[in-house]
C-alpha positions in Angstrom: 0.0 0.0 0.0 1.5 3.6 -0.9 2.0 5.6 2.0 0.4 8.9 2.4 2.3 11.3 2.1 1.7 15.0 3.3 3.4 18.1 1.9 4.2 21.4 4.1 6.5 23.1 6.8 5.2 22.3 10.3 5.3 25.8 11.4 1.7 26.2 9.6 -1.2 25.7 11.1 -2.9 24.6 7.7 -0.2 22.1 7.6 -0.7 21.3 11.3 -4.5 20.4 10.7 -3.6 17.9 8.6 -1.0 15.8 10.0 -2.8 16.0 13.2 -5.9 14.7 11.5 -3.6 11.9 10.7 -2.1 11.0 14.0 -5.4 10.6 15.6 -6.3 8.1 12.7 -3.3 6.6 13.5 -2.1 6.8 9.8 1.6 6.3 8.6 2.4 9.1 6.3 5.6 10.9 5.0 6.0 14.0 6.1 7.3 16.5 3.0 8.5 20.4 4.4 8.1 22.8 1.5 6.6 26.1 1.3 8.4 29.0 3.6 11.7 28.7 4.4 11.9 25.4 2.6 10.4 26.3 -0.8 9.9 24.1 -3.6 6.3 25.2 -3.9 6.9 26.8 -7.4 9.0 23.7 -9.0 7.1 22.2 -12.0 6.6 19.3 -10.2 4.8 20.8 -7.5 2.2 22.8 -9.2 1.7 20.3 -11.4 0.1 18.5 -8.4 -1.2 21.9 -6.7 -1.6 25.0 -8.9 -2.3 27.3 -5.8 1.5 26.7 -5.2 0.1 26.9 -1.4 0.3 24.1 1.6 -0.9 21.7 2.9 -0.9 18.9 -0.1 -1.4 15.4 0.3 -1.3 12.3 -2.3 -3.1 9.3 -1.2 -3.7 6.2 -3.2 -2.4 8.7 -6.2 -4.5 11.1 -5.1 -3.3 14.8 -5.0 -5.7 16.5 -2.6 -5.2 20.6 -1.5 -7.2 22.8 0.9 -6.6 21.8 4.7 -10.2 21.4 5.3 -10.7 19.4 2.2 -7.8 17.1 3.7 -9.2 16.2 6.9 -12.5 15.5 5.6 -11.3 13.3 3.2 -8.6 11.7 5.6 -11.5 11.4 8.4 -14.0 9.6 5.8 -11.6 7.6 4.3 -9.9 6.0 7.7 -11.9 7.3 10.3 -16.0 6.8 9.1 -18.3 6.9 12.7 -15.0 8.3 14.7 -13.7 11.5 13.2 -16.3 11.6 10.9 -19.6 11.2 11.9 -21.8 9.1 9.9 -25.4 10.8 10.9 -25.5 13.8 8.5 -27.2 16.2 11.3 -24.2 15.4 14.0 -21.7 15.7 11.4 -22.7 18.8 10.6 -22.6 20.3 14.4 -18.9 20.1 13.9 -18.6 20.9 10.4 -19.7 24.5 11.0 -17.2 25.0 12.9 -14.5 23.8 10.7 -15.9 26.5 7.8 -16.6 29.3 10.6 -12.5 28.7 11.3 -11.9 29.7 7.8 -14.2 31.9 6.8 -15.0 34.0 10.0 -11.8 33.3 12.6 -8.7 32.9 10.3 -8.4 36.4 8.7 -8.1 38.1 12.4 -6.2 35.2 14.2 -3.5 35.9 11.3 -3.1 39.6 11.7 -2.4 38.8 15.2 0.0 35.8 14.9 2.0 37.5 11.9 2.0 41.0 13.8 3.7 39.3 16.8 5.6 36.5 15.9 6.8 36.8 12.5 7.2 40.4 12.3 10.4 42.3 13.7 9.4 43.8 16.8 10.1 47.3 15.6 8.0 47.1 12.8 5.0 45.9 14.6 1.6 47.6 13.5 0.4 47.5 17.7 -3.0 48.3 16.5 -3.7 46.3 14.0 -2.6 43.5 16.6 -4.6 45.0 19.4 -7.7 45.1 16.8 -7.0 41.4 15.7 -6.8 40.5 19.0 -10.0 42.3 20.0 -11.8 41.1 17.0 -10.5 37.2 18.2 -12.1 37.9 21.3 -15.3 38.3 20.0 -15.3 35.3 17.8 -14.1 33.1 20.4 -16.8 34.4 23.0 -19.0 32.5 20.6 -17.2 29.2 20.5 -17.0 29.7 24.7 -20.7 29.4 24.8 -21.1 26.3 22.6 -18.6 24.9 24.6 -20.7 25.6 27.5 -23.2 23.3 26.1 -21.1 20.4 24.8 -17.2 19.4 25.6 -16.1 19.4 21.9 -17.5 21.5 19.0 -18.1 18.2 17.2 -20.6 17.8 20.0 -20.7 14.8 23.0 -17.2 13.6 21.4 -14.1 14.7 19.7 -14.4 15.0 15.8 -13.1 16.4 13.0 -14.9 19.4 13.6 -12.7 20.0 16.4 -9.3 20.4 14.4 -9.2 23.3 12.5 -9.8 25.6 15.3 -7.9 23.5 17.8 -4.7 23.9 15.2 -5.0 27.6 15.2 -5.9 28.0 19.1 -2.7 26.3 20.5 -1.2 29.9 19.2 -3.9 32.1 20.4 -3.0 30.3 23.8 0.7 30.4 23.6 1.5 33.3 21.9 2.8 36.7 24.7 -0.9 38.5 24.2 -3.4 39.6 26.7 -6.4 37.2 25.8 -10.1 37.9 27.8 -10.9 35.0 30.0 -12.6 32.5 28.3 -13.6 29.9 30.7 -15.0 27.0 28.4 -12.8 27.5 25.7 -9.8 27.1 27.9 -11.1 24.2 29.5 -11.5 23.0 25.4 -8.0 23.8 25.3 -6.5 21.4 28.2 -8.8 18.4 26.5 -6.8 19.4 23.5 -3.7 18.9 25.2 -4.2 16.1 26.7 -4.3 14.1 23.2 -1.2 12.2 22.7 -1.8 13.2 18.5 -2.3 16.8 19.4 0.9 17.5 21.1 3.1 15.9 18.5 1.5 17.6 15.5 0.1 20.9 16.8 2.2 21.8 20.1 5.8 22.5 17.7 7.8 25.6 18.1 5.7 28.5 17.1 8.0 30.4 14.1 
């Protein structure tokens, strides 16, 4: 059986979706570092397999798949049917939301803030752009605090997919040297998080 194999730098937390998604399934895989520092996104090779040029990628079975969410749903189906992904349509869709709220609503603010403090020089720091992302977060996540009030994961009664994109993205928000409002529920979320074995190996890396 070909092995999976899943291309992008650790250090993203598109990337770090994906290969968590793949620990909890307990698949083998080859991990491929490109894009960033490692580049090798724009070689022939590579967009011939994702024009976007972007990560993550994965092949599977000969497969080329792109688009992080895309990834985990497929890698969740695929290996993972009635775990990860839910087979009743109205449960699976509880966490789903939450996977396409990540990207659409969540993502753009979240970046702004990570970017503006951790890969921009500190003297060059727009502070209110990051004080406006950060405000912004705090709003969003106010609304993942009360779901969590109501359920343990956002996938509902258990862990799910719908659990990872925002769990990738919210070791950061908890990490990174930022005053964040107290959000009870959500940091309670946060320890469950940690707590899986898959979720510290793939998600807990150095933040760069």
């Amino acid at each position: 059986m070909a092995m999976l194999k899943i291309w992008g730098r650790h250090n993203s937390s598109n990337v770090r979706k994906v290969l968590w998604c793949a620990e909890e399934i307990g698949l083998p895989y080859e991990s491929i570092q490109v894009g960033g520092a490692f580049g090798q996104v724009d070689t022939p090779e590579y967009r011939a397999l994702n024009p976007n040029g972007l990560v993550p990628m994965i092949e599977d079975h000969g497969l080329p798949l792109w688009e992080s969410n895309t990834i985990v749903r497929y890698l969740s189906a695929r290996y993972a049917l009635d775990t990860l992904y839910p087979a009743d349509p109205a449960e699976r869709a509880v966490g789903e939301k939450w996977m396409d709220w990540t990207t659409s609503s969540f993502a753009a603010p979240f970046r702004d803030v990570f970017w503006g403090t951790l890969r921009t020089a500190p003297e060059q720091r727009d502070h209110q752009k990051i004080a406006a992302g950060i405000e912004r977060c705090g709003e969003l996540l106010a609304m993942v605090d009360a779901a969590l009030a109501k359920a343990p994961w956002l996938s509902g009664a258990k862990f799910a997919m719908g659990d990872i994109p925002l769990g990738a993205f919210i070791y950061a928000w908890f990490e990174m040297p930022i005053d964040r409002p107290a959000l009870p529920h959500l940091q309670e979320w946060y320890e469950r998080l940690k707590a899986r074995p898959a979720y510290r190996k793939a998600v807990m890396t150095a933040l760069t």
